[in-house]
C-alpha positions as CSV (number, residue, x, y, z in Angstrom):
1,X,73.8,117.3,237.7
2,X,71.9,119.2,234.9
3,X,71.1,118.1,232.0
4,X,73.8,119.9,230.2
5,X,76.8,118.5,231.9
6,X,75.6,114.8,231.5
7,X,75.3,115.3,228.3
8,X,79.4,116.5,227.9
9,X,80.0,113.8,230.0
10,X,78.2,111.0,227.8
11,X,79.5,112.7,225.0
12,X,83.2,112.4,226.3
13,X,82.9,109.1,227.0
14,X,81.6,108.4,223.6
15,X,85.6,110.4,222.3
16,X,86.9,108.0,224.7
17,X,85.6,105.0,223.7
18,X,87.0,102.9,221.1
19,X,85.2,101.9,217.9
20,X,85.4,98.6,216.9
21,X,82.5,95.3,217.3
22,X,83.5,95.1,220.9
23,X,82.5,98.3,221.8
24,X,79.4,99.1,219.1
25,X,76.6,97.6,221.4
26,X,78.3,100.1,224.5
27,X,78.2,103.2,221.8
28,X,75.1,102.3,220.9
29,X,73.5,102.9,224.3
30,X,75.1,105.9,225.4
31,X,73.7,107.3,221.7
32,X,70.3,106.5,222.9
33,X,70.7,108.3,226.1
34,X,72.1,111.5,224.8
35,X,68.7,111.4,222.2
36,X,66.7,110.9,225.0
37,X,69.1,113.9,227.1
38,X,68.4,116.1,224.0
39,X,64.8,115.7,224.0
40,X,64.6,116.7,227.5
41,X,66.8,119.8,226.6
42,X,64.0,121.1,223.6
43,X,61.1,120.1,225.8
44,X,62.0,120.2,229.1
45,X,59.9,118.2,231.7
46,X,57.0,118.8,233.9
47,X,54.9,122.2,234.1
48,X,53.9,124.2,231.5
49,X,58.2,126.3,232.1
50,X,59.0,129.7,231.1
51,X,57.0,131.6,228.2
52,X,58.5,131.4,224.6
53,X,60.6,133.6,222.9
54,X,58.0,137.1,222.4
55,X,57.0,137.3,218.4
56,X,59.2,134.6,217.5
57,X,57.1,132.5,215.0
58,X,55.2,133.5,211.9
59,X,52.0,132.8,210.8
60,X,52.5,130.4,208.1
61,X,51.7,132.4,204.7
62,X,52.1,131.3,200.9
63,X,52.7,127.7,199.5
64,X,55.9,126.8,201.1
65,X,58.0,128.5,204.2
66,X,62.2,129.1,203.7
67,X,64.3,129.4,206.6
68,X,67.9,131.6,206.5
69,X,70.1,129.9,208.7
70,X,73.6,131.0,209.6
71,X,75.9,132.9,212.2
72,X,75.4,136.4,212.8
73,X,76.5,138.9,210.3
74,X,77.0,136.6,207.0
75,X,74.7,138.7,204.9
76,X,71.2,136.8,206.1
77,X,69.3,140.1,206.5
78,X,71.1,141.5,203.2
79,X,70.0,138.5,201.0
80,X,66.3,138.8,202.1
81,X,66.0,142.6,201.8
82,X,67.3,142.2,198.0
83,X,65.2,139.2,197.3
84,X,61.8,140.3,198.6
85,X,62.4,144.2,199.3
86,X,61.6,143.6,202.9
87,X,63.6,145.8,205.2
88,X,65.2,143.6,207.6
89,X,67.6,145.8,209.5
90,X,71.3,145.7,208.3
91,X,74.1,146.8,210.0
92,X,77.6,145.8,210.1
93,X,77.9,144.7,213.5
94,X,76.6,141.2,214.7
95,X,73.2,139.9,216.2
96,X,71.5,142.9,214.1
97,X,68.1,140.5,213.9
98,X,67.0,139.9,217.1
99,X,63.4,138.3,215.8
100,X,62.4,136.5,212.7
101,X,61.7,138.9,209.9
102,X,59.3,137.4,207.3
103,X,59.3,138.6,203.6
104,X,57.0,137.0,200.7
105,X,58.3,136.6,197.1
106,X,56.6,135.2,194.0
107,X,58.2,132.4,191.7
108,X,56.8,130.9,189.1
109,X,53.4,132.2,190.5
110,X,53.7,130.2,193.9
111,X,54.4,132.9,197.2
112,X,56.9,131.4,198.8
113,X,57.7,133.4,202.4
114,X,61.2,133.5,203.5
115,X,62.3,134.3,206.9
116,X,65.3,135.7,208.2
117,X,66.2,134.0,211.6
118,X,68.9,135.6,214.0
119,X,72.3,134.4,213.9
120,X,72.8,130.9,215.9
121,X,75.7,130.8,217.9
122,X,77.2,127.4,218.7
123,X,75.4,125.8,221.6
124,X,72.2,126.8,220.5
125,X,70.5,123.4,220.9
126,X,72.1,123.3,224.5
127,X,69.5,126.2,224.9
128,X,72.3,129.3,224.3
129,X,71.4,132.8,222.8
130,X,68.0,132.2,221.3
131,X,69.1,129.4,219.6
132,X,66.2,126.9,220.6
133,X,63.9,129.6,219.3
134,X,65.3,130.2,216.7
135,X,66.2,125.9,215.7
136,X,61.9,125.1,216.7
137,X,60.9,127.8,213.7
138,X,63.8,126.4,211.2
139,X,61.8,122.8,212.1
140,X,59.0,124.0,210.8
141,X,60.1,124.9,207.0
142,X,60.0,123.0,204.0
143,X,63.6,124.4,202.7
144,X,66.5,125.8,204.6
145,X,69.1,128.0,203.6
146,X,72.2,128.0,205.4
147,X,74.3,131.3,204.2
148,X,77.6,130.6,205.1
149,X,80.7,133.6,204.7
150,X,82.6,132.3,201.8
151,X,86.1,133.1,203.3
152,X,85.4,130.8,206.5
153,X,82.6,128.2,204.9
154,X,83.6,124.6,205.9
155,X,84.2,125.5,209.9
156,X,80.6,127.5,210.1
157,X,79.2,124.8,207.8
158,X,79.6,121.7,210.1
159,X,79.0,123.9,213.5
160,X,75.5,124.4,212.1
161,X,75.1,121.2,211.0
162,X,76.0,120.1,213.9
163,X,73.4,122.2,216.2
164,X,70.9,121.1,213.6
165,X,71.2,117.7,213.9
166,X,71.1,118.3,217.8
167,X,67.8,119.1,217.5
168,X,66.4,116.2,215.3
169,X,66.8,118.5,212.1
170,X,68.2,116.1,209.0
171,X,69.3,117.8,206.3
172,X,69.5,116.4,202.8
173,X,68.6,113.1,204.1
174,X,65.7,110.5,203.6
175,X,64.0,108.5,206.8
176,X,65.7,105.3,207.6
177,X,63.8,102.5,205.8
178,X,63.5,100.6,209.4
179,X,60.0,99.3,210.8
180,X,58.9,99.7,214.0
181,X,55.7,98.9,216.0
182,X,55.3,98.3,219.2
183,X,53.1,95.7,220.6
184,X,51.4,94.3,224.1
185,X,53.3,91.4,224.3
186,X,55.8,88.8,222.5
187,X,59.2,90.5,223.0
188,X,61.7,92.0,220.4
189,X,60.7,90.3,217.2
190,X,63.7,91.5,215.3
191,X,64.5,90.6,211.3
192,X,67.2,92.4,209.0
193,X,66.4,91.8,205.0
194,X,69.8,92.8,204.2
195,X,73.2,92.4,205.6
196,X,73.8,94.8,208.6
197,X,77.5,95.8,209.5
198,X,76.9,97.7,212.8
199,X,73.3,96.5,214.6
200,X,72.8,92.8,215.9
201,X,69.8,91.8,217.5
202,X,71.5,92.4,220.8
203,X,72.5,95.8,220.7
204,X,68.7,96.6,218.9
205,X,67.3,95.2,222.0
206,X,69.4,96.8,224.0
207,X,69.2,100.9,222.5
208,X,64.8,99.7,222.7
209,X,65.4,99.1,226.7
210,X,66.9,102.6,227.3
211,X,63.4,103.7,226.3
212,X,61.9,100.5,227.8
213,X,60.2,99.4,224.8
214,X,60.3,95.4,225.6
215,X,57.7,94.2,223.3
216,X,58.5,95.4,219.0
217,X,59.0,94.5,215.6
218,X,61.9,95.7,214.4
219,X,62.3,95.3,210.4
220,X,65.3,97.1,209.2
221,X,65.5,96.9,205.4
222,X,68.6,99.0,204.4
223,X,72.1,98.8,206.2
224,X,71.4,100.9,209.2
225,X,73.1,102.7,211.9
226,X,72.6,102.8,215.5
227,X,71.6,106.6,215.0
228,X,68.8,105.9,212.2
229,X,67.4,103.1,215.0
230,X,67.3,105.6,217.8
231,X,66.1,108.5,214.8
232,X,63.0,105.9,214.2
233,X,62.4,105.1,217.9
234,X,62.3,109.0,218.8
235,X,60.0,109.5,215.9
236,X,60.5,113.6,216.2
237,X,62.6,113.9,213.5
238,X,61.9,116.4,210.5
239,X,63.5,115.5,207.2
240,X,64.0,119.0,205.4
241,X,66.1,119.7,202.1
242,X,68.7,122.3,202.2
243,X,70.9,124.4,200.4
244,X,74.1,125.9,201.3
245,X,74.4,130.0,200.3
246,X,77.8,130.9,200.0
247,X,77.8,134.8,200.0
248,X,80.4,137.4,199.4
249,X,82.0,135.8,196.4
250,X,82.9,139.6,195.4
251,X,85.5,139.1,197.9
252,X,87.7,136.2,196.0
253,X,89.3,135.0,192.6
254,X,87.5,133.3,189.9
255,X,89.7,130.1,190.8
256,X,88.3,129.9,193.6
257,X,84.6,130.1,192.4
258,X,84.8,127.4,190.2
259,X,86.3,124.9,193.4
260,X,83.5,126.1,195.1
261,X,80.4,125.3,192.6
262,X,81.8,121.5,192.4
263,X,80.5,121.3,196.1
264,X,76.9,119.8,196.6
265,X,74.1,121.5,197.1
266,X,76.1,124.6,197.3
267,X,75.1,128.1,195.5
268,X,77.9,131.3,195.6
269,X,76.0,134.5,195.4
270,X,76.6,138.1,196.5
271,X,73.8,139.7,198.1
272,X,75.1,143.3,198.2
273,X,75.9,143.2,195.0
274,X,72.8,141.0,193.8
275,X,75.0,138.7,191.9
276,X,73.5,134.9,191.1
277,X,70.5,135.2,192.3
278,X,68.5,133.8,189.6
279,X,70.4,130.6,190.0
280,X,69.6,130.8,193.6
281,X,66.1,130.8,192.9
282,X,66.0,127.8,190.5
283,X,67.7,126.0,193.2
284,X,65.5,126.8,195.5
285,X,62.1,125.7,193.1
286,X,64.0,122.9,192.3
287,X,64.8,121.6,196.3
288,X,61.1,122.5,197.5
289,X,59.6,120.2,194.6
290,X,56.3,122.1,194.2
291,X,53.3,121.6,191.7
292,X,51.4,124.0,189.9
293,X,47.8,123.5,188.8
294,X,46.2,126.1,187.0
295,X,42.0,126.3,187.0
296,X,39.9,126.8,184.1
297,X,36.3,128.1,184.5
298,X,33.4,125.9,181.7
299,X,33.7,128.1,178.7
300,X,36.5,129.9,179.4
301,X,40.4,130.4,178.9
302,X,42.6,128.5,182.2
303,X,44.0,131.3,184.4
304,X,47.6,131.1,183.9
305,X,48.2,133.6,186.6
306,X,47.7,132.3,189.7
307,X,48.1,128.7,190.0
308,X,47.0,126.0,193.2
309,X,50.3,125.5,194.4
310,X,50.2,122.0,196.5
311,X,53.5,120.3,197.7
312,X,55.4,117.0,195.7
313,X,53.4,114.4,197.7
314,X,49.8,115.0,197.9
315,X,49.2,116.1,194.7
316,X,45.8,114.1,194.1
317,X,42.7,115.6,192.6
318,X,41.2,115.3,196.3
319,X,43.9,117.5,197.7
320,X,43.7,119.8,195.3
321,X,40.1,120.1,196.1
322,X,41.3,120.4,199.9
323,X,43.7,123.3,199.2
324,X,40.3,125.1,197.5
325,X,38.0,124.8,200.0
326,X,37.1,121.8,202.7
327,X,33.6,121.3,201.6
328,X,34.3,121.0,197.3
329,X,35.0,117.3,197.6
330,X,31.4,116.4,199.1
331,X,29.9,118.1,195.9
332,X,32.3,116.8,193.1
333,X,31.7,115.0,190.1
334,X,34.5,114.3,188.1
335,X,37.1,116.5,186.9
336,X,38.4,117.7,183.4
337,X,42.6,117.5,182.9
338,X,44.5,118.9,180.4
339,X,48.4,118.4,180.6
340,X,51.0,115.6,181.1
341,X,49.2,113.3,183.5
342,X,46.8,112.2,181.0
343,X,46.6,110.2,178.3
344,X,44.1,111.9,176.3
345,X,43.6,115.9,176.6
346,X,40.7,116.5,178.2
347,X,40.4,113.4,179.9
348,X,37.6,112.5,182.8
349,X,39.3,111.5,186.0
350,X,38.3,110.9,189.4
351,X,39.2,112.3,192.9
352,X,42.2,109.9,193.0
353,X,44.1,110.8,189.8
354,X,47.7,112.1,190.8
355,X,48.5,115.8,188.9
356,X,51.9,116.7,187.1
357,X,53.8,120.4,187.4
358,X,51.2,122.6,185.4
359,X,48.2,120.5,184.4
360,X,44.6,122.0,183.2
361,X,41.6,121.4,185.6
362,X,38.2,121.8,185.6
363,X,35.9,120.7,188.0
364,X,32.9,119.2,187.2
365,X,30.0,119.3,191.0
366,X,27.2,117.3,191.1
C-alpha cells in the first residue's frame, strides 16, 4: 500500500469513529500515525530520492522573509508587482507562476523580501502539483500571507489551512506549553498541573509507544490536546503568524466590506486597483514584530536612515552585535543607549541589556 492510501484509510476511520471518552485513547493513536504517515510523505525515507524542485528557494535577503500563499489566479502575482515593482508575470489564466518570484520592499527602513509562491492546489502536502515545494519555502518565512478571492474566501481559506497544517505549518498559534524529555530509563513519568479534559496518562503512554518512546517526562501545563502532544513529540513544527488578504473588494458592496473587516486577522485590499495597501503594510509590521536600532558614530548625529533590524526575541545588545559583525562582541566594552529601554538617557549598559523599537546605540571597544 503507499503511503498515500493509508493515510485516506486512517483518515476514514478517524470520520468513522465516534468521539466520545470511550474512543479518545483509539483517536488518539491513529493521530499519531497519520503524523508519523505525513512525515514520511515531506521526507520520504531512505536514499538521498529525486532532485528538488529547479530554482525553487531564495536566498534569504533583508530582515524578515513574507510568503504569498493562495490558489492560482487570486491576484498573488498582481499584489507583489504593485507593492515592490517586481514583474512577476500576470496573466489571466491559472498557474501563471510556475517558480517563486522574490521582490524586496522597504518599511519603516527594514527590507523585508516577499515572495510570490505558485498557486497550491489541494493535495499539495500529499505531494500534488508542486505543492511540497512550494509548502518547504512557505516553512521557512517569518509571515505568511494567504490572498484569498473575496467572492469564494471561507472554502479556499480552510483548504489552505488545511494543506498547511498537513505539513506541520501552525498558523496564528503559540507552541503547546507541554514538557518533554526523554530519558534512559524509568518509564513514562507523566504529571498534568492543570485539569486535562481529553489526555490521561494512558492514552499519553500510549500516542509515546507509536513512536516507541518508553522512557519520558511528560509535563503538560495547559489543557492539551492529543494533537499538541503528538505536535511536541514530532518536534518539526514551525509556529509562523499570518494574515489573510482578501483581494478584489472592487468587485462587491460596501455592506459587505464592513462583514468582512470584523474577521480576524483579515485585511480586504484590491491589488489592481492598489486600494488599502497602506493598511496592509501596518498589518504586516505589526504581525512580523520587528525592532529597529539605529547606530550613532562618537561625536556625531545617530543615522536615522538605515537602522539594525533584529527580530522580537533576540533583541539583546550581544545580538545586536551579532547582526554587525561576528567578531564585535570579543572587542566590546560597554555600550551607550538612548531611547525607552533605559532609565537615564545615555545610560551605560552591558552586552545583556534587552533593546526597545528604535533605541540610540553606541558602542564603546576595548
Amino acid at each position: 500500500m503507499s503511503i498515500i492510501a493509508k493515510i485516506a484509510e486512517i483518515e476514514n476511520e478517524m470520520a468513522r469513529t465516534q468521539r466520545n471518552k470511550a474512543t479518545a485513547h483509539h483517536l488518539g493513536l491513529l493521530k499519531a500515525r497519520l503524523a508519523k504517515l505525513r512525515r514520511e510523505l515531506i521526507t520520504p525515507k531512505g536514499g538521498s530520492g529525486g532532485g528538488t524542485g529547479e530554482g525553487f528557494d531564495v536566498a534569504k535577503t533583508g530582515d524578515a522573509r513574507i510568503g504569498f500563499v493562495g490558489f492560482p489566479s487570486v491576484g498573488k502575482s498582481t499584489l507583489l508587482s504593485n507593492l515592490a515593482g517586481v514583474y512577476s508575470e500576470v496573466a489571466a489564466y491559472e498557474f501563471t507562476t510556475l517558480t517563486t518570484v522574490p521582490g524586496v520592499i522597504r518599511y519603516k527602513g527594514a527590507k523585508i523580501q516577499l515572495l510570490d509562491l505558485p498557486g497550491i492546489i489541494e493535495g499539495a502536502k500529499d505531494g500534488k502539483g508542486r505543492g511540497r515545494q512550494v509548502i518547504a519555502v512557505a516553512r521557512t518565512c517569518n509571515l505568511i500571507l494567504i490572498v484569498l478571492d473575496v467572492l469564494k474566501p471561507l472554502g479556499h481559506k480552510k483548504l489552505i489551512e488545511h494543506e498547511l497544517e498537513g505539513f506541520g505549518i501552525r498558523l496564528n498559534k503559540q507552541p503547546p506549553n507541554i514538557g518533554f524529555k526523554k530519558k534512559d530509563k524509568g518509564g513514562i513519568n507523566f504529571t498534568a498541573t492543570c485539569a486535562q479534559s481529553e489526555l490521561d496518562a494512558e492514552t499519553v503512554k500510549s500516542i509515546l509507544a507509536e513512536y516507541k518512546i518508553h522512557n519520558a517526562d511528560i509535563t503538560l501545563r495547559s489543557d492539551s490536546t492529543a494533537d499538541d502532544l503528538i505536535d511536541v513529540v514530532e518536534g518539526n513544527r514551525v509556529y509562523i503568524p499570518c494574515i489573510y488578504v482578501l483581494n478584489k473588494i472592487d468587485q462587491i458592496s460596501i455592506e459587505e466590506l464592513d462583514i468582512i473587516y470584523k474577521v480576524p486577522h483579515c485585511v480586504p485590499i484590491s491589488a489592481h486597483h492598489r486600494w488599502n495597501f497602506d493598511d496592509l503594510l501596518e498589518r504586516m509590521w505589526d504581525y512580523l514584530k520587528l525592532v529597529r536600532i539605529y547606530t550613532k558614530p562618537k561625536g556625531q548625529l545617530p543615522d536615522y536612515t538605515s537602522p539594525v533590524v533584529l527580530p522580537d526575541q533576540r533583541t539583546s545588545v550581544e545580538d545586536f552585535c551579532l547582526k554587525i559583525h561576528k567578531n564585535l562582541i570579543k572587542e566590546f566594552k560597554y555600550a551607550l543607549v538612548w531611547g525607552s529601554s533605559v532609565k537615564h538617557n545615555p545610560q551605560k549598559v552591558g552586552k545583556d541589556h534587552v533593546l526597545e523599537d528604535e533605541d540610540v546605540i553606541q558602542l564603546v571597544k576595548k
